[in-house]
DSSP file (Angstrom, degrees, kcal/mol; ACC not computed):
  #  RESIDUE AA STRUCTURE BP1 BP2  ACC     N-H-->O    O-->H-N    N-H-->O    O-->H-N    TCO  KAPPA ALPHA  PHI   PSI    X-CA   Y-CA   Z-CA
    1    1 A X              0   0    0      0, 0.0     2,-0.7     0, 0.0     0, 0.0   0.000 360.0 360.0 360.0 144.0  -32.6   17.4   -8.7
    2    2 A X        -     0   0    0      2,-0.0     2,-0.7     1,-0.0     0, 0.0  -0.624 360.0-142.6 -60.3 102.3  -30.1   14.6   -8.6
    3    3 A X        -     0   0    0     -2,-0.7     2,-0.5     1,-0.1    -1,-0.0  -0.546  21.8-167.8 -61.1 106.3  -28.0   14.1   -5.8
    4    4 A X        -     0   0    0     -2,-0.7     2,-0.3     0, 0.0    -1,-0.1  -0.786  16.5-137.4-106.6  87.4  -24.7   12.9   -7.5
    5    5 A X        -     0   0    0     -2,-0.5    -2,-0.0     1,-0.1     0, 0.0  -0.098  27.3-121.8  37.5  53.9  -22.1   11.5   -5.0
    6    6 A X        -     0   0    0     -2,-0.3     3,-0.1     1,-0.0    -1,-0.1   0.010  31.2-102.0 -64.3 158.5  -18.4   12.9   -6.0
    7    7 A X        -     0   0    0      1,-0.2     2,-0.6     3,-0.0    -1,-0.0   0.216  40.2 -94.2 -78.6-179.1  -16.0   10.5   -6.7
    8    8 A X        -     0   0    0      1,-0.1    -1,-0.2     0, 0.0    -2,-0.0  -0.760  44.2-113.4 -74.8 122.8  -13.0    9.5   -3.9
    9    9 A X        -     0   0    0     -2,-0.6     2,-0.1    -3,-0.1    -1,-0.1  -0.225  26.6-115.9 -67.7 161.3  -10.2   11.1   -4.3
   10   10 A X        -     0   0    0      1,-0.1    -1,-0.1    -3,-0.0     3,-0.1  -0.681  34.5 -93.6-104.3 172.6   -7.4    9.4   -5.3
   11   11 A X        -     0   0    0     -2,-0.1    -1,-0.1     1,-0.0     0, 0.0  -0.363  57.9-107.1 -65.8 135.2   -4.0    9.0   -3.0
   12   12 A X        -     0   0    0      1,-0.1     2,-0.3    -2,-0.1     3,-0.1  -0.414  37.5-102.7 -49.4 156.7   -1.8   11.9   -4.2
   13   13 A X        -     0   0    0      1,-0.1    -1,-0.1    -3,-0.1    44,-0.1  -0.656  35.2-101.3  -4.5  89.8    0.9   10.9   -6.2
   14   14 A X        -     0   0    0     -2,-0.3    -1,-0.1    41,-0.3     5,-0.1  -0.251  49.0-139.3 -49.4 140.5    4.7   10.7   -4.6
   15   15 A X    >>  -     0   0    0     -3,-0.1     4,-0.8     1,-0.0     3,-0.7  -0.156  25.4 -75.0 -72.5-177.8    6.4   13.7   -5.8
   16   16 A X  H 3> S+     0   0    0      1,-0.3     4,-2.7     2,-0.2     5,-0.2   0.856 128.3  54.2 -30.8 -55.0   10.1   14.8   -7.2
   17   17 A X  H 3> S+     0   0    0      2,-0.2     4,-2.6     3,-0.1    -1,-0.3   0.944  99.2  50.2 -64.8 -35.5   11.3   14.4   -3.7
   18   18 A X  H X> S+     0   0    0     -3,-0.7     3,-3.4     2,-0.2     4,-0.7   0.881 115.9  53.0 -53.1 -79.4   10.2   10.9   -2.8
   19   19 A X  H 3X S+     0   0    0     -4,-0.8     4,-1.0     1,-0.4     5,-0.2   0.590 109.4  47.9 -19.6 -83.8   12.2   10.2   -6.5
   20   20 A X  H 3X S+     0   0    0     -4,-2.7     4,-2.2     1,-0.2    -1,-0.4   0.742 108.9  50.9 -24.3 -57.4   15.0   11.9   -5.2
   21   21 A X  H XX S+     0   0    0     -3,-3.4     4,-1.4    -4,-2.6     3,-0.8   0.979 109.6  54.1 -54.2 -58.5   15.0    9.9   -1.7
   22   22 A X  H >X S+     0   0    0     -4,-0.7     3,-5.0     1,-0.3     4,-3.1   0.882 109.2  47.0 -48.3 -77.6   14.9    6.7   -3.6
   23   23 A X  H 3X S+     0   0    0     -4,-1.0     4,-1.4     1,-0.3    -1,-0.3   0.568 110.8  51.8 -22.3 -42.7   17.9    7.6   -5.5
   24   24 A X  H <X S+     0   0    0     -4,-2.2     4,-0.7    -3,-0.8    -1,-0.3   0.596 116.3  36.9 -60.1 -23.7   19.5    8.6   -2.7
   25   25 A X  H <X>S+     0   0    0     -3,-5.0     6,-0.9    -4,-1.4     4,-0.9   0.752 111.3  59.7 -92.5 -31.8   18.9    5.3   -0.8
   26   26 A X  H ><5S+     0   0    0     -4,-3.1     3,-0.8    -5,-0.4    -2,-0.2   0.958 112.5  38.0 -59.8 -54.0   19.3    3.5   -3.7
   27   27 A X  H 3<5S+     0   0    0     -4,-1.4    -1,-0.2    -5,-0.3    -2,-0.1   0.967 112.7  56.2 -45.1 -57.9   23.2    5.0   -4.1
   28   28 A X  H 3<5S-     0   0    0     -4,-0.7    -1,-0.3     1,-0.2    -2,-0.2   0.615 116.5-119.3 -66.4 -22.4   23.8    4.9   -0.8
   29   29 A X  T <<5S+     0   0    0     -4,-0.9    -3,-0.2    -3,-0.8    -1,-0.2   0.254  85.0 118.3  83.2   1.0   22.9    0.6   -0.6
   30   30 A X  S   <S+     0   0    0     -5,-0.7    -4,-0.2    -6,-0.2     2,-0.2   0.961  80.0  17.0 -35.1 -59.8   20.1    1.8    1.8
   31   31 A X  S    S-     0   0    0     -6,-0.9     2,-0.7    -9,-0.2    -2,-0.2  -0.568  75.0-143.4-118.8 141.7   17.3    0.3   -0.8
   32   32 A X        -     0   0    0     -2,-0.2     2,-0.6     5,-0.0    -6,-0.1  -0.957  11.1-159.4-134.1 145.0   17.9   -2.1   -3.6
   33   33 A X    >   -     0   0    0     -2,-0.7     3,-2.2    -7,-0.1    18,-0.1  -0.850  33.6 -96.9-108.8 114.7   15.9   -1.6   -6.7
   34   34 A X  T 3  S+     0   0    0     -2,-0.6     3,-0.1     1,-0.3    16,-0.1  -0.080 109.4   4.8 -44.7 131.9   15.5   -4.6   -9.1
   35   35 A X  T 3  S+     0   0    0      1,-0.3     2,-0.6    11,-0.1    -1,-0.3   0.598 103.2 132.8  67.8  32.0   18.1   -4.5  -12.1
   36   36 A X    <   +     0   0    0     -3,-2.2     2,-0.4    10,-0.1    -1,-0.3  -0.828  29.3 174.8 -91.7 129.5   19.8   -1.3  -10.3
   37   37 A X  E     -A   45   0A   0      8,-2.0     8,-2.1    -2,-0.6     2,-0.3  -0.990  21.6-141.4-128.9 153.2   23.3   -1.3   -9.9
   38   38 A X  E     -A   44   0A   0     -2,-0.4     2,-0.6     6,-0.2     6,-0.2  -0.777  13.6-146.4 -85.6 154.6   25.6    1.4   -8.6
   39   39 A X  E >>  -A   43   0A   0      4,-1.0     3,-2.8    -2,-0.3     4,-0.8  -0.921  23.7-107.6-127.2 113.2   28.7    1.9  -10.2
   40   40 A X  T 34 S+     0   0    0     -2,-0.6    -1,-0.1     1,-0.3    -2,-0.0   0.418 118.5  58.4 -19.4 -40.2   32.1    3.1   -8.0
   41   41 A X  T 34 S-     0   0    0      1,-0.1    -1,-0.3    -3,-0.0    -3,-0.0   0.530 124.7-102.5 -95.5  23.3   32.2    6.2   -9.2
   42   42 A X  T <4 S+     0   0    0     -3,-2.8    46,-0.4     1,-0.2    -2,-0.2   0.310  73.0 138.0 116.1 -18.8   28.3    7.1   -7.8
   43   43 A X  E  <  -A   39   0A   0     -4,-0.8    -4,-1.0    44,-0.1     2,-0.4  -0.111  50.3-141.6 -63.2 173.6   26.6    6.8  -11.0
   44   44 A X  E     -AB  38  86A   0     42,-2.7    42,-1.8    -6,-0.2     2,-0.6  -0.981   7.7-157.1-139.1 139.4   23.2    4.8  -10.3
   45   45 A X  E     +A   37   0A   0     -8,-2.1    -8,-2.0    -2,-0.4    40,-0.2  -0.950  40.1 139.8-113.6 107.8   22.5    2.3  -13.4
   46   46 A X        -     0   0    0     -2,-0.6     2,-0.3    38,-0.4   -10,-0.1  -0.917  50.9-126.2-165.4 152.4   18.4    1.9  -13.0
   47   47 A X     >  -     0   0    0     -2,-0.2     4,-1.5     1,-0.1     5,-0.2  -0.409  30.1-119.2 -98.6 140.6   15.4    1.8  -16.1
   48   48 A X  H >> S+     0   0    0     -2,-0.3     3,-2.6     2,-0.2     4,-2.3   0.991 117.3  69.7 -41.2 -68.9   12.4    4.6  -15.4
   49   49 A X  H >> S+     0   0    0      1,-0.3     4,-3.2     2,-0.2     3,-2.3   0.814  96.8  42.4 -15.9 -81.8   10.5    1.6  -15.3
   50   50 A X  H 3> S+     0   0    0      1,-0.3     4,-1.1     2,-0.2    -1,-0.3   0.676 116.5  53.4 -47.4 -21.6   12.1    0.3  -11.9
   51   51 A X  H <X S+     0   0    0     -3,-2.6     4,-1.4    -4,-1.5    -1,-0.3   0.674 104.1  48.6 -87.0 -26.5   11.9    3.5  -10.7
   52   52 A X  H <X>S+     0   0    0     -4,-2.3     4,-1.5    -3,-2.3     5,-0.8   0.755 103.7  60.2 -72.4 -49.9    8.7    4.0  -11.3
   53   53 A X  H ><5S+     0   0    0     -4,-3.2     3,-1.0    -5,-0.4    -2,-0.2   0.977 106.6  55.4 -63.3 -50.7    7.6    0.6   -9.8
   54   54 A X  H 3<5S+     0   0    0     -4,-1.1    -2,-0.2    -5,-0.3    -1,-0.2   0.913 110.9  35.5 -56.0 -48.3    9.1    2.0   -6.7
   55   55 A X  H 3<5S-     0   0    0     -4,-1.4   -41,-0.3     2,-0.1    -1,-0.3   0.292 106.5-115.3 -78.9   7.3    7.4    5.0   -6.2
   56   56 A X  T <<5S+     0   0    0     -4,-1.5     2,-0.2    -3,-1.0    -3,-0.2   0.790  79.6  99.4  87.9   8.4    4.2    4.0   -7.5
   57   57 A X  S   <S-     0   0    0     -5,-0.8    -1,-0.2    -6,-0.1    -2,-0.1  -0.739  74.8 -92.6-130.8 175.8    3.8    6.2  -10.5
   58   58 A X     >  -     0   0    0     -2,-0.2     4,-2.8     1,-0.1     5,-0.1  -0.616  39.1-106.7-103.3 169.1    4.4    5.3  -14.5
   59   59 A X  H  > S+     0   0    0      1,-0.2     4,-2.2     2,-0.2     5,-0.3   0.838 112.7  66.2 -76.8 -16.9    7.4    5.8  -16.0
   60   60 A X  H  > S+     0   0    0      2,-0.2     4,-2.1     1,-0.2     5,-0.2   0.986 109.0  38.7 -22.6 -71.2    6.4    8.6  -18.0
   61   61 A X  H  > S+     0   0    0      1,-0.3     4,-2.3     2,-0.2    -2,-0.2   0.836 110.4  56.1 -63.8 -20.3    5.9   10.7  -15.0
   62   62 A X  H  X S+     0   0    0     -4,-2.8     4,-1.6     2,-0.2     3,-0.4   0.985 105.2  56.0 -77.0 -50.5    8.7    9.4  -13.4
   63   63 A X  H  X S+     0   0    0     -4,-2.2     4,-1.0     2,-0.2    -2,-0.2   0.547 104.8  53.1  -6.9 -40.8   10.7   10.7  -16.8
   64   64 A X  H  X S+     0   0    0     -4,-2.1     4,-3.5    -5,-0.3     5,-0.3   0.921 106.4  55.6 -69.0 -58.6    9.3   14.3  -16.2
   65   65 A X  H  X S+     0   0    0     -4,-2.3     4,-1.7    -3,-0.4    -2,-0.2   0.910 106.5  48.2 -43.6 -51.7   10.8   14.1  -12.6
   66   66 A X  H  X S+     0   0    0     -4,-1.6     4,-1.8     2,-0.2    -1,-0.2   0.861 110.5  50.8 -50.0 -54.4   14.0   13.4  -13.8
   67   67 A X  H >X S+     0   0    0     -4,-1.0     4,-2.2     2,-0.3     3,-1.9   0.986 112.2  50.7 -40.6 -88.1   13.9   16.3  -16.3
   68   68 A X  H 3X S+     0   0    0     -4,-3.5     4,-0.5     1,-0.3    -2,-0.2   0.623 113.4  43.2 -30.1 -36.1   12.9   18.4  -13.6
   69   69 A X  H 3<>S+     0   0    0     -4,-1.7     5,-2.2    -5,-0.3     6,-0.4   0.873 111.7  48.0 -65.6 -46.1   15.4   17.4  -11.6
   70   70 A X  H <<5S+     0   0    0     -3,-1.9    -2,-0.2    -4,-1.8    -3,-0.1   0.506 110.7  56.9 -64.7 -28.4   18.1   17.4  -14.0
   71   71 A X  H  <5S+     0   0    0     -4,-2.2    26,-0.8    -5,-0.2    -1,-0.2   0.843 113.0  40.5 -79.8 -44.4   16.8   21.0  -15.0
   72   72 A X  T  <5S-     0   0    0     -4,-0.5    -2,-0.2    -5,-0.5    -1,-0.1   0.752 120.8-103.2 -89.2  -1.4   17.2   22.3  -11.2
   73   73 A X  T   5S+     0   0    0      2,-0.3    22,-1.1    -4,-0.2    -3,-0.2   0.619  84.2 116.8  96.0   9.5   20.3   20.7  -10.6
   74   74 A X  S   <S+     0   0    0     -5,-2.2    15,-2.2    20,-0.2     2,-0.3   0.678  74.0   9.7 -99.4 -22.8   19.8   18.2   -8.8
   75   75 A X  E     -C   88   0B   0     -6,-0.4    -2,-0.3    13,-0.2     2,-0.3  -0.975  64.0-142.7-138.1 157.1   20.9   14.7  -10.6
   76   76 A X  E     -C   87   0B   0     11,-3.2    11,-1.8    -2,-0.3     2,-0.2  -0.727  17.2-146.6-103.3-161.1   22.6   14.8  -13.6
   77   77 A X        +     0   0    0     -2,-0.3     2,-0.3     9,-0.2     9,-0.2  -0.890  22.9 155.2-128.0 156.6   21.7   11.9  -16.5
   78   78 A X        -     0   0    0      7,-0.4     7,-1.9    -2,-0.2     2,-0.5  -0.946  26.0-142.7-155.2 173.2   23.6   10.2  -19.1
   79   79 A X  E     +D   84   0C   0      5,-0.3     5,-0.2    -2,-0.3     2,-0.1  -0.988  26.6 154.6-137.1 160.4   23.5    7.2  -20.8
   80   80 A X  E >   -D   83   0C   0      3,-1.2     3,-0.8    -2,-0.5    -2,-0.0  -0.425  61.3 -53.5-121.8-163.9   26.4    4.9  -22.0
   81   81 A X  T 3  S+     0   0    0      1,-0.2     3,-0.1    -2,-0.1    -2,-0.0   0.805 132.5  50.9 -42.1 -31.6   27.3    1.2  -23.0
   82   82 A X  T 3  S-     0   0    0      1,-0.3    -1,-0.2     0, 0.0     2,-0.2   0.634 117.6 -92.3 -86.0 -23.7   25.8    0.2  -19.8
   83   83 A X  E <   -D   80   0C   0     -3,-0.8    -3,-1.2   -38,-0.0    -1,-0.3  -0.773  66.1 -26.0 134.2 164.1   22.6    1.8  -19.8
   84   84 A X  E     -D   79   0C   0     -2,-0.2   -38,-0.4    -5,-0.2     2,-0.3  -0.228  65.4-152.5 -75.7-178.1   20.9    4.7  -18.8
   85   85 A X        -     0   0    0     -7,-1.9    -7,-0.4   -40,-0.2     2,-0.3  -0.929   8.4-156.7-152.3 153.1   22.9    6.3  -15.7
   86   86 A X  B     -B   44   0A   0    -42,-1.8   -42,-2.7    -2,-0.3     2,-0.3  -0.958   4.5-170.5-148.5 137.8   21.6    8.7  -12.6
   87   87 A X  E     -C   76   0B   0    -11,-1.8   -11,-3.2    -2,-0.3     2,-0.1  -0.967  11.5-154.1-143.6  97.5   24.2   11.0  -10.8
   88   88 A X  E     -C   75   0B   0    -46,-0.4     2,-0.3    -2,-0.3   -13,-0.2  -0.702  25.4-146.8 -68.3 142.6   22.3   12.7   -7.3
   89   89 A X        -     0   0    0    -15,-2.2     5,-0.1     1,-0.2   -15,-0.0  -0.633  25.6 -76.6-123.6 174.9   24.5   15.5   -7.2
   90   90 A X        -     0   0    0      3,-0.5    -1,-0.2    -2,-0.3     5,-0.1  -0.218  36.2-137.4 -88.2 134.7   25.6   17.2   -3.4
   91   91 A X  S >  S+     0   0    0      1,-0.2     3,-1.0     2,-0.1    -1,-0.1   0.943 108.6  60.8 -58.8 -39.2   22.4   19.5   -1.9
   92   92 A X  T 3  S+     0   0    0      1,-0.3     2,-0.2     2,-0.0    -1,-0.2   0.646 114.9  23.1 -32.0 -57.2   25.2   21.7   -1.2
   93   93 A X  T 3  S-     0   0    0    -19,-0.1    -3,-0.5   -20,-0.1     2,-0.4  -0.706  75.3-179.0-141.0 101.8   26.3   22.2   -4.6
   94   94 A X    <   -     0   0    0     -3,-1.0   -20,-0.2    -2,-0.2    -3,-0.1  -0.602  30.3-114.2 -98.2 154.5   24.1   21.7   -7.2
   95   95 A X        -     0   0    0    -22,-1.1     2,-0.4    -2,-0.4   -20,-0.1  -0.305  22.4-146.5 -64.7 158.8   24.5   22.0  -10.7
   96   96 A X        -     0   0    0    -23,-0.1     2,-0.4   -22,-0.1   -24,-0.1  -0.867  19.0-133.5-114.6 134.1   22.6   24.9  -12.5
   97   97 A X        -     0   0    0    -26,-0.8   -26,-0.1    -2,-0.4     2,-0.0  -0.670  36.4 -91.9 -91.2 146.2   21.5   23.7  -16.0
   98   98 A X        -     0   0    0     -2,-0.4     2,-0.3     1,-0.1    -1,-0.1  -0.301  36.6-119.1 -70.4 136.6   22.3   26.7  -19.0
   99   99 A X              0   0    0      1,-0.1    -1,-0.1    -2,-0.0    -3,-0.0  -0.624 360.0 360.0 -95.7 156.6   19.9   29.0  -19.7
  100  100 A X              0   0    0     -2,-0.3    -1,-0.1     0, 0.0    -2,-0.1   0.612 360.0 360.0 -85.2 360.0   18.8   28.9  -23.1
């Protein structure tokens, strides 16, 4: 038989939380993320994309996170005139999204 070698694994993936931590440094002026701005009242003005380039994952997946976040209550989203918008909400009290 033929010994076949298995492949390398690849580096896991940051998760939801890393996402979260950027966003949170990112608000906070810890981190600056190219074409992010924050906006006075907390909102965080930043493209998947860029977000994605920061953690290392495409913006698809980074798109899911968000969902997933936004689903547990932890950022909301919106977008406006300005662009699409990210709101880290409090650990303390997060919002609960409506069951369907």
């Amino acid at each position: 038989p033929v010994h076949v070698e298995p492949k390398p694994r690849r580096p896991r993936a940051k998760s939801r939380i890393d996402l979260l931590d950027v966003i949170r440094s990112a608000t906070a002026g810890r981190m600056a993320i190219p074409g992010a701005t924050v906006a006075p009242d907390g909102w965080l003005y930043v493209s998947q994309r860029a977000l994605a380039d920061v953690v290392g994952r495409s913006p698809p997946s980074v798109g899911r996170d968000l969902t997933d976040a936004e689903k547990a209550g932890h950022i909301l989203r919106r977008t406006d005139s300005r662009g699409a918008a990210i709101l880290l909400l409090s650990a303390s009290n997060p919002v609960r999204a409506a069951s369907a």
